[in-house]
N, C-alpha and C positions, 0 to 999 in steps of 0.2 A: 402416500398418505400415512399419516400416523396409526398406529396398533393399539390394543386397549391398554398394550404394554405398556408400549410408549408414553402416551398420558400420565401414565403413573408416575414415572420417571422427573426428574428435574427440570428446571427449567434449561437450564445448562446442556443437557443431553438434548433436549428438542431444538434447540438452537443452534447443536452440533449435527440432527440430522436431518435440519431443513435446510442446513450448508451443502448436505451430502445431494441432497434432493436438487437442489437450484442448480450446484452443478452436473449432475447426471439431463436435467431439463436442458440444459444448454449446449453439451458434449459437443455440437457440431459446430458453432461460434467459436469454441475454445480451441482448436488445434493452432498450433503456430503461433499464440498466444501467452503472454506471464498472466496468473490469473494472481490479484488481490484480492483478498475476502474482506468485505466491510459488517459489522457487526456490532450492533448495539449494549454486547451483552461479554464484559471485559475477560472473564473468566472462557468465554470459548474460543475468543480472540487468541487468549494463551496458551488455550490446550492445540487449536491448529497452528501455531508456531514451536511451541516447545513439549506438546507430550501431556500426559497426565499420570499420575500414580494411582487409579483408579483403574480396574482395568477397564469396565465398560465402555468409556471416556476414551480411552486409550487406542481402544478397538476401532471406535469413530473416527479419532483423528489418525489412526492410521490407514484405511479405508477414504478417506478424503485425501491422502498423501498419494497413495496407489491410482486412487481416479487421474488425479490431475499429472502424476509421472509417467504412468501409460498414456494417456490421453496425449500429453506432447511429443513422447518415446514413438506412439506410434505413428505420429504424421511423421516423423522423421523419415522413418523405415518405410515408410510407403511409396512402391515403386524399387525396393532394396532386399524383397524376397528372394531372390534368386540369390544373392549375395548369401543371407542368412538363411540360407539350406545349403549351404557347400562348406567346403572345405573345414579351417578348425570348427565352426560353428555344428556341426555333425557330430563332435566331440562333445562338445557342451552339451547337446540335447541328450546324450547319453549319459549322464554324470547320474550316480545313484545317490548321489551323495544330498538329499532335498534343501539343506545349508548354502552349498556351492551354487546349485540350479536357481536359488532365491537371487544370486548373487550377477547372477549372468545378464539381466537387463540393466545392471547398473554399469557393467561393462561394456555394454555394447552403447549407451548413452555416453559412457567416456571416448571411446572408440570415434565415436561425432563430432565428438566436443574437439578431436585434436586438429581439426580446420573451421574456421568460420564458418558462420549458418551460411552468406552469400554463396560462399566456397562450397559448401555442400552441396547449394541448392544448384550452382552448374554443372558439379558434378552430376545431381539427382538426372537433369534436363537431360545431360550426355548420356547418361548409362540409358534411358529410356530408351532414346535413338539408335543405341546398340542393338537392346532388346528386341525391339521392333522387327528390325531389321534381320536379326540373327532366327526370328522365330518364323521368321516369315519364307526361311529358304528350309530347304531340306538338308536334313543332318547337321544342323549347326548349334553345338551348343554356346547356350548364353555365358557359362560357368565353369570350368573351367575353357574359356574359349582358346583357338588355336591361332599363331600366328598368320595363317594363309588367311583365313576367312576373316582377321580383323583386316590385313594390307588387302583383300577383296572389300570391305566395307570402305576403307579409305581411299582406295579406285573411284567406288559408286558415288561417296559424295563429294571429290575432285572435280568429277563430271557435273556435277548438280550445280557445283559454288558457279566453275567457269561458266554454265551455260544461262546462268544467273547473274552473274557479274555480281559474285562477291566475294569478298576475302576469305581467308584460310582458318580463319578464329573458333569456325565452330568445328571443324574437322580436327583442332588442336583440344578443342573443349570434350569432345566422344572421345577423345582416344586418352585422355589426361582424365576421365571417366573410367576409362574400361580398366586404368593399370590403377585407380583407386579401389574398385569392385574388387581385385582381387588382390590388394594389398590387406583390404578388409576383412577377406576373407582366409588372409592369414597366407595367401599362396608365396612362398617365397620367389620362385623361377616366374616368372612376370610374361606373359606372352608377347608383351607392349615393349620388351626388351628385344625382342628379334631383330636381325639384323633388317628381315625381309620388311617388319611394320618401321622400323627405322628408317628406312629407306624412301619406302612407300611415304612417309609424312615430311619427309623432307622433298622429295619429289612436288607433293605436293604443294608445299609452300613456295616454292621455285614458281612452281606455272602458275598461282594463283595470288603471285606476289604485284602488288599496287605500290606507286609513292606514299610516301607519308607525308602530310599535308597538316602539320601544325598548323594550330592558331596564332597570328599573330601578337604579340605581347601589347599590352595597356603601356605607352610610356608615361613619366610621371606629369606632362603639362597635359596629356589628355585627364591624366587622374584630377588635377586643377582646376581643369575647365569644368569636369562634371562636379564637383562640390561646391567650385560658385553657381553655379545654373542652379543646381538644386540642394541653394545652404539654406531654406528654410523647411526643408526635408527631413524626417528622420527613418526613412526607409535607405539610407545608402547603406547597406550591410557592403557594397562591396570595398568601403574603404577598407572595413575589415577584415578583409579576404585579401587585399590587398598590401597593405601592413601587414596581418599576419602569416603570409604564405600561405591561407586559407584553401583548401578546396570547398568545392562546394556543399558537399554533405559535411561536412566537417562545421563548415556555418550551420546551417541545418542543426544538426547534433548539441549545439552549444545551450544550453539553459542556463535560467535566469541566476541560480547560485553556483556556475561555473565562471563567474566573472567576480572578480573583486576589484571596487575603481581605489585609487592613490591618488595625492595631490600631485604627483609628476609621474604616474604610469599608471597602467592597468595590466592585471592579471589575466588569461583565459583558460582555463583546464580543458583540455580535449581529453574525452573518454577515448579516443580511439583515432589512432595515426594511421595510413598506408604502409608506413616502416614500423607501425607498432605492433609485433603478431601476435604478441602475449596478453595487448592491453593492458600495458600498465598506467597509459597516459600519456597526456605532455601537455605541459606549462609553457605558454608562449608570454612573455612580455613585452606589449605594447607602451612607448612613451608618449607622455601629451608635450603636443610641438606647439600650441599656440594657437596653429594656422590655421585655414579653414578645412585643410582636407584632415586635418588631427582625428585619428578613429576613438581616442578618449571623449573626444567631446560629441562626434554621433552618436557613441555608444548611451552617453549619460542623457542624450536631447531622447533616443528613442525607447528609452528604459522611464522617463518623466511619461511617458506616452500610454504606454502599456497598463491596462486594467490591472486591478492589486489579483495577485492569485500567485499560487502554488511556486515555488524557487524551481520549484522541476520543471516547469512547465517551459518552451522553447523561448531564447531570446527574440530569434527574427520570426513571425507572426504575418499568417495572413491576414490580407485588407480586407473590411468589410467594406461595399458601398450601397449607403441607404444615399434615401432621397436628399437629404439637408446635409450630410457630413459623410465623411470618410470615418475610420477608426478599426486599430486593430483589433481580431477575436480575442476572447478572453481566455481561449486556450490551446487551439487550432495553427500548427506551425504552417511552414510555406513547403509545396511541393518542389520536385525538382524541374516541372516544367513553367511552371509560375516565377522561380527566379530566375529561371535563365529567360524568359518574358520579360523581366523587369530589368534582368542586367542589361539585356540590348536593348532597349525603349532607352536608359540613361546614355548611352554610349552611341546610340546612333548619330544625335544631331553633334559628333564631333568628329566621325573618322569618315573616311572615304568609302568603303565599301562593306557593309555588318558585317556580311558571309566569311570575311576572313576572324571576326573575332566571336570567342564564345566565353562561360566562365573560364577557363583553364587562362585566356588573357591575364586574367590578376596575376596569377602567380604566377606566371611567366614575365607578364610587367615587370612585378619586384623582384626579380630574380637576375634581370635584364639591363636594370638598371646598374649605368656604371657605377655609382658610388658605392655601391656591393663590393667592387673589385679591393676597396679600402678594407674590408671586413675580414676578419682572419675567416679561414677557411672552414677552421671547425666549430667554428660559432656559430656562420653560415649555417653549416650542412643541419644543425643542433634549432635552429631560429624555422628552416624551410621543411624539415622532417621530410629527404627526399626517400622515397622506396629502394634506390639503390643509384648507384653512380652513371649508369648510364641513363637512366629517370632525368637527370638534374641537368646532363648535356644537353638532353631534347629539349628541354626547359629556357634555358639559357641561351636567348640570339643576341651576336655578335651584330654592331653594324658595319657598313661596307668600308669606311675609316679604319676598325678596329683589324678588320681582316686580309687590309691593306697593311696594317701594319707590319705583317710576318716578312712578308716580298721586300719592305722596305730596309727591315734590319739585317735583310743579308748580303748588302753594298754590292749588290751585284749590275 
């Protein structure tokens, strides 16, 4: 609530600490969240973006700065205490220096920053499982741990995956955890480097090793058949994904001013690639062919479609269904279970058995596709943005023709 003080004070001040207020009221909504502040009142707008030469002013917006950077700094770190009570971090909390110590959450938020949030958040998952487990025996510590008792944790959940029947991915995700915790923590000699947890995790992968069992690829007359069946559609995003070596969060991620149409191509900006770790981007171009599966011409059929709103807002849109019409929301994009719903509802009444195909079909489809083989290689790799080269093999099926061919060339 306001002070007698405060009252006195400007409009501008009150506007700056019923910003401070709404969001101190909300603090638990807000973790893991970008907060935007809306305001009617253009001068406070400015001082929580750029400061004020005022100090009272000043003070405000810097106390709204500090809310909302702890407030995200600390769901970060939660679950990462053990991390940051060890090693150099012991050193930091000792700095007499009050300048340097100011300085030390701004580091440890860079420190985060140098893996994706996704990436963090496996890590967070693993390290827990560590935790857990390491608190739960006697004499085990969590920080610096030892190499016996982690190749003992990777024993314990070898046994768990096998007697579960499942793969080795989380036992790689704990232990690709534990050697982040103490990379974090500044450890240089890494316990996760032993030879004994080396072993142990190879071990592991051996006995809990499964085929791999790709999706079959989309070839181009099934891509055909689903654009005449459903050409007065303008939900096929997968032409898209399809043309443009598309994954599926990647559609997902695209909004409405990340596309630019041409009279013979169209633009798409992807904020963020598999192969991209820096995020700088990447620019795919799509050409218009004419035809009916042409992804220029869906793109424009279901951009006519779309309620007028915000360029940020997502390209591909969830369906609403009312009683008299269909129609997309006016700001709500598509989950990842909802299109891969949609992708096999288009694709079923054309292939023989769904189960074999899922998204990953598209861009394996165009990938797959012979007339690729014409495409210079590095324009390829530059057009499909693969994550690395053994990425692109899994990608790429040959057919039984093709891999008759080898046998055939050698006159034997």
């Amino acid at each position: 609530m306001f002070t007698t003080d405060d009252l006195g004070q400007s409009s501008t001040f009150r506007e700056l600490k019923a910003i401070y207020y709404v969001l101190l009221s909300f603090v638990e909504h807000l973790k893991h969240k970008r907060v935007k502040i809306f305001t009617d009142n253009q001068s406070a707008a400015r001082i929580v973006s750029v400061g004020s030469s005022k100090v009272h002013l000043q003070s405000l917006a810097l106390s709204i700065f500090r809310f909302v950077f702890h407030t995200v700094l600390l769901w970060k770190l939660s679950g990462f205490q053990d991390v940051l009570s060890s090693g150099i971090w012991l050193e930091a909390a000792s700095l007499s220096d009050s300048s340097l110590s100011d300085m030390v959450p701004g580091l440890i938020n860079l420190q985060l920053d140098a893996k994706a949030p996704s990436t963090v958040l496996k890590y967070k998952s693993g390290w827990l499982r560590w935790r857990e487990w390491a608190l739960s025996k006697i004499g085990v510590p969590v920080i610096p741990a030892k190499p016996l008792h982690i190749a003992l944790f990777i024993s314990e959940l070898a046994k768990r995956s096998s007697e579960n029947n499942i793969g080795v991915s989380s036992i790689e995700s704990a232990v690709y955890a534990i050697k982040w915790g103490h990379a974090m923590a500044g450890f240089e000699a890494c316990p996760v480097s032993h030879p004994l947890v080396k072993f142990a995790l190879e071990g592991a992968k051996r006995r809990l090793a499964r085929p791999v069992q790709p999706k079959e690829p989309l070839s181009v007359s099934t891509v055909q058949a689903i654009a005449t069946h459903f050409a007065s559609s303008a939900s096929l995003s997968d032409l898209l994904g399809f043309a443009g070596f598309f994954r599926i969060d990647e559609i997902r991620n695209i909004a409405l001013r990340d596309v630019s149409i041409h009279s013979d191509h169209m633009s798409v900006y992807l904020p963020q690639r598999k192969n991209d770790q820096y995020r700088e981007g990447h620019t795919a171009f799509l050409a218009r062919t004419g035809k009916v599966t042409c992804p220029v011409a869906v793109t424009e059929r279901l951009i006519k479609l779309l309620p007028q709103s915000s360029s940020a807002l997502p390209l591909v849109r969830r369906i609403v269904k009312a009683k008299s019409k269909e129609y997309f929301h006016c700001s709500l994009g598509v989950s990842v279970s909802t299109f891969r719903e949609e992708f096999k509802k288009h694709i079923r009444p054309f292939v023989s058995d769904i189960s074999k195909y899922g998204t990953h079909s598209m861009k394996s489809g165009a990938a797959s596709n012979p007339a690729c083989r014409k495409i210079a290689g590095d324009l390829l790799d530059i057009h499909a943005g693969w994550r690395c080269e053994s990425t692109k093999h899994r990608y790429i099926k040959h057919d039984l023709s093709e891999r008759l061919a080898v046998s055939k060339e050698l006159s034997i």
